[in-house]
Structures are given as C-alpha cells and as structure tokens.
N, C-alpha and C positions, 0 to 999 in steps of 0.2 A: 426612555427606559431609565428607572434607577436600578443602577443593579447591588448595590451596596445594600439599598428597602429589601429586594429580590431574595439576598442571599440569603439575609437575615429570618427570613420567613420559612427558609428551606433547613437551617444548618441553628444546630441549639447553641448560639455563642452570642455575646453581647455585642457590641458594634466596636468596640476597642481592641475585643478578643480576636474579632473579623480582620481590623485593620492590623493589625499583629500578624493572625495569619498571612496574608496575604502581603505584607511587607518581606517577609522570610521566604514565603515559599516557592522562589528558584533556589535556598539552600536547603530546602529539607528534600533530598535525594538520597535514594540508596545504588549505588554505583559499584556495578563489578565489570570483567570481561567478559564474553566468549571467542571461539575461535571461528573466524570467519571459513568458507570453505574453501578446500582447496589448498591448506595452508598459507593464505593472504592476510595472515595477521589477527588482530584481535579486534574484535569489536565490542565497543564502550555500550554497555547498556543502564541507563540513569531510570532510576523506579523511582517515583516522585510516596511520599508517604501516603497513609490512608489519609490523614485530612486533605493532603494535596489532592489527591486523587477524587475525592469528593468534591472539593472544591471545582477542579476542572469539569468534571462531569457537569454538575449545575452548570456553571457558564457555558458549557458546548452545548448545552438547550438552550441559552437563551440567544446563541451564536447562529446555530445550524437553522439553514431555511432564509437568513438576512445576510448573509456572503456569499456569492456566487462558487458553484464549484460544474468544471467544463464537463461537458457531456463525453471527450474522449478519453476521461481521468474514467478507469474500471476500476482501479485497486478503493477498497475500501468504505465502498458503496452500497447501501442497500438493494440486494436482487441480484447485482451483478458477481461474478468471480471471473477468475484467470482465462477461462474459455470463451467470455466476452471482450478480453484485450487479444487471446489468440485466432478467433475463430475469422474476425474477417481479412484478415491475412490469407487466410490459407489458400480461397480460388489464384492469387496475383504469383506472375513468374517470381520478379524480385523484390528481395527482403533484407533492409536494412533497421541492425538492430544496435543502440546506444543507452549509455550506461550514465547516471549521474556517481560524480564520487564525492562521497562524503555529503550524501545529502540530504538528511534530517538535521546535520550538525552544519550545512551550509544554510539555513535558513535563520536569522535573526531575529532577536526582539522586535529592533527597528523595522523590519520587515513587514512585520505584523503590525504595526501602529502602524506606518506608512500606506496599508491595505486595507485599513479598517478606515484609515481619515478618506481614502479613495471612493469606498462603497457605501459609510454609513455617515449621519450626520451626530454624534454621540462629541458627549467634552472628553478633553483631554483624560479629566482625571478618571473615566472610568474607562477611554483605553488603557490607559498606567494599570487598573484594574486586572485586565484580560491579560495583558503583558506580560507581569509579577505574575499570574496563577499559570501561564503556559508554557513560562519560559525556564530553563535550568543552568543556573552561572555555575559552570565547571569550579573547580578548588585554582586558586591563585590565578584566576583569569575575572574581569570585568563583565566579559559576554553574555548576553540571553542566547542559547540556544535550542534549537529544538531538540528534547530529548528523544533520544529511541527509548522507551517504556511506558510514555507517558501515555495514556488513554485517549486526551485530544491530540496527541503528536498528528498521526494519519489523517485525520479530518482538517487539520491545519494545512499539512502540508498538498493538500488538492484544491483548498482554494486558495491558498498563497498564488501556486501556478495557476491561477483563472489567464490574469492576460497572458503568459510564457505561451498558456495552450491554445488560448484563439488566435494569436498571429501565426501561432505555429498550422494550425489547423487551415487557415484561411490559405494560406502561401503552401500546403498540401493540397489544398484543392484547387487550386488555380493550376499546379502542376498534377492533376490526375492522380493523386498519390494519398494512401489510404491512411493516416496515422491514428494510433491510440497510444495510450502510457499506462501502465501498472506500475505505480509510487515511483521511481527509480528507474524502470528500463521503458525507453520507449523504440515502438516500432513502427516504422514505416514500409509500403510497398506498393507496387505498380506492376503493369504489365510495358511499362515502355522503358528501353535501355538506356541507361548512364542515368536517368533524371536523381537517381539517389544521389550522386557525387553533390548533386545541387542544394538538396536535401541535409546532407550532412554539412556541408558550409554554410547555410543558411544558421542553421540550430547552432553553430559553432559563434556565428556574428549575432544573434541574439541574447544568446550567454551573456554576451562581452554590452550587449549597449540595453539589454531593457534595466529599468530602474529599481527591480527587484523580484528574488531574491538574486542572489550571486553565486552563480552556475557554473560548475564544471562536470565538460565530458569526459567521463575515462575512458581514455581512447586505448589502451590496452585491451577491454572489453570489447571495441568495436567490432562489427561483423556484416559485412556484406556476402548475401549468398545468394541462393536460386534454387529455381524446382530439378533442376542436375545435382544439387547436393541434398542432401538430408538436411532439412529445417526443422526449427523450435524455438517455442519460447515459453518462457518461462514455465519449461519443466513439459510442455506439451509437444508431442511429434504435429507437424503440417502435413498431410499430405498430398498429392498429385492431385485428388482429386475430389479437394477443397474445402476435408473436414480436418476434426480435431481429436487426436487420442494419448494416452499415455504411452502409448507404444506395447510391442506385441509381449516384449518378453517383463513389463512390467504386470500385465493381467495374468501370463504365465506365474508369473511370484504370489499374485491375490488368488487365484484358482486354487496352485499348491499349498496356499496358507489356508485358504477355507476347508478345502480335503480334510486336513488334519484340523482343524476345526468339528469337523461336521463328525468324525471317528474319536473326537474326544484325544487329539494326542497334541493338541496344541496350547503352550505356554502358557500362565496371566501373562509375561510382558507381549510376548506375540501376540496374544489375542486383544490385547490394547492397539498395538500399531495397527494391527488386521481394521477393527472398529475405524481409525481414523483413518485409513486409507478408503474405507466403503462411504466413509463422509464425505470426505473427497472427490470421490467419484461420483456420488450423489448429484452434483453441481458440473460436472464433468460430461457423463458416460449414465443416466438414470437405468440405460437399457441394459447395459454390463450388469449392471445391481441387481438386476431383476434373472439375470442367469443366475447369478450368484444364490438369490433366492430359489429356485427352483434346483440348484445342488446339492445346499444344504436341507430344505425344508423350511418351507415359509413361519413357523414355527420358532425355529432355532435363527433361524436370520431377525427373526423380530428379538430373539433373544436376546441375539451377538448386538445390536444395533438400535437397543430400547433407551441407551444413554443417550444416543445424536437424537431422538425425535425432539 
C-alpha cells in the first residue's frame, strides 16, 4: 500500500500540503470539558479539525478489514449494540463487572505502531503516517494519545485490545465463564461460585505484563453481584429469566412521553429525546416500538421517527 499515492487521490492538496497536514495534525484539536456522571469530574474531550477528521476517516478505510478486532469487542461495531454485550449475561447466576480508567487517554501512539508492526507488513514511514493522523499530543505534554472525539478513536481502541481479548476470552473459557467488553466496561459471568475472584485477578495480572496498551482497572467501579440482587449493564436491567430490558419504570417514562406526544401536548426539546430514546429502543426492545406504534398511530409514529430511518 502507498498510502501517501492513496490520500492524494482522495483529498485536493498537493503532496507537501499532505505532508504538512499530517506532520501537525495531533496539534490541530479542539479541546473543552464535560462533566463526567455522578459528579466524577471532568472529561477531556479533543475534536480533531475538519481536515483532521477527513484525514482519519480516509486512513480508517484503508485500516478497517487489515487489523484484527475480537469477536467479544460489541461497542462500536457494525449490527451490534449494548444488547449484544448485555444479553448473554443475563441466563448466568453470577456477574462480574470492570471498568477501565482513563482509557482512550491510556492508549498510546507507540501502541498503535507497536500493533500495526504486529499484524501488518507496511514501512515504518507510513505507520508514522497512521500514527500523526490518529494520534492527539495534549498542550505541554510529548504524548500521542487517543482522543475521545476523534472519529477513528473507537475503531482503534477495539483492535488495539485484539490480544488483551483473546487471552482474555481464551482463560474465560477454559474456566466456564462468559465474557464480552463494550469500549471500557467489561463483563463476565458464570453459573459456578467464586470462579470470578479468578477472573478478576487474572485481568488484573494482564494489565500488568501484556505488551500493550497499559491498562488500568478502576477498581472503585468494581462489582460483583448475582441473580439475588438486581443486575445491569450498561444501562440495561438482566433478568431472572434471562432477557434484556430497560426496565419497567423507564417504558413508563416513554409511554407517558408518547401520550402527550400522540395529544399534541408534547415539547420540541421532549419530543427530540422521545425520538432518540425510540432509536434506542429500536436496537434494544423492536417489540416495545411497535406498541408504541399502535398508541400513537402508525401514522404519527412514522412522523415522530422519520428522522432515525
């Protein structure tokens, strides 16, 4: 592959203008906060510019399909949503669930060269390429790292952990034990007792000795539970017996939101969150949708929901 010939073909800039770009562009970010939930502080979110953004896109075509990314990685993936990292959890007694921290901003430059020299046979100088256009050097730091904002961030960060998730998966199934990951949390579960303790010090001694990226658990987050307490993940109820919902009194909230929908007494901003929660649920709950339509009138539900098609 040249990808330098490549980009040139796709993007109207001269070949100097390209190496320009692309020399700069882990500084051309636009960088503010938001507030994490829960009041846990702020999170750094780094928006790379429009030419950046272009730029990445092109190279995550020419990326995506020649890096491996594991079959237990659901976030971020074409077909799948959160109901494919929650659902096959839900028949298993116990449910151990872990958090990475800081981990878009734990993954390195060097990471990503390190894992490209692994999988592909390409020169140096055009991983430097991929490097410069994916990477974001914070203000008065040296670092590449991965931005939260940036378009190939999430793509990156699911085949970074290709090996993290096959040893991970492998030493899951040797001990009977179900894992998946969506970006950041991952869960495990079984039907046989204590094996999570094994489970969680395992993933703890991996962290620590595979060769990249450099992984921490926040163990704050940690959670060990069972079908005696109330389980979830991310954002979905489990139940006893062994599907996946939002739970009772969040349909209550979408019901009462479409009523006043369907009567005409409901908000623009409500009826925007209404829309995104019915998108939501689309990928979730299709059958929920379809009462919803027959509440309001097949009619008005194509109305309310003409923007998701």
């Amino acid at each position: 592959m040249n990808v330098l010939e490549l980009l040139q073909k796709k993007l109207p800039l001269s070949r100097s203008e390209l190496l320009l770009l692309i020399a700069t562009a882990p500084n051309r970010y636009k960088v503010h906060t938001i507030d994490k939930r829960h009041n846990r502080g702020k999170r750094v979110i780094a928006q790379p510019t429009a030419e950046v953004k272009a730029l990445q896109k092109l190279l995550l075509g020419i990326l995506r399909g020649k890096l491996p990314v594991h079959s237990c990685a659901k976030a971020y993936q074409p077909g799948t949503s959160i109901r494919d990292h929650a659902l096959p959890h839900a028949p298993n007694r116990y449910l151990l669930k872990l958090d990475f921290k800081d981990f878009f901003l734990s993954i390195k430059g060097g990471d990503f060269s390190s894992h490209i020299k692994r999988h592909l046979d390409i020169p140096d100088v055009e991983i430097e390429i991929f490097t410069h256009a994916f990477f974001w050097t914070p203000k008065k730091t040296m670092d590449f790292v991965l931005a939260i904002g940036a378009p190939s961030s999430p793509w990156i960060s699911n085949t970074i952990l290709f090996e993290f998730d096959e040893l991970l998966t492998d030493y899951c199934d040797s001990k009977n034990v179900k894992y998946t990951r969506y970006a950041d949390d991952l869960a495990f579960s079984t039907n046989t007792p204590h094996v999570l303790k094994d489970v969680h010090a395992f993933v703890q001694d991996i962290c620590k000795e595979i060769a990249y990226p450099r992984l921490n658990i926040n163990e704050s987050k940690t959670v060990f539970t069972s079908k005696k307490n109330s389980r979830s993940l991310t954002g979905l109820i489990l139940s006893n017996e062994g599907s996946v919902s939002i739970g009772r009194a969040k349909k209550r909230e979408i019901r009462a939101m479409a009523h006043k929908y369907q009567i005409g007494a409901l908000d623009l901003e409500s009826t925007l969150h209404l829309q995104g929660l019915l998108a939501f649920m689309q990928s979730i709950d299709p059958d929920f949708n379809q009462s919803i339509a027959r509440m309001v009138g097949n009619d008005r539900y194509l109305t309310l929901t003409k923007q998701l098609q």
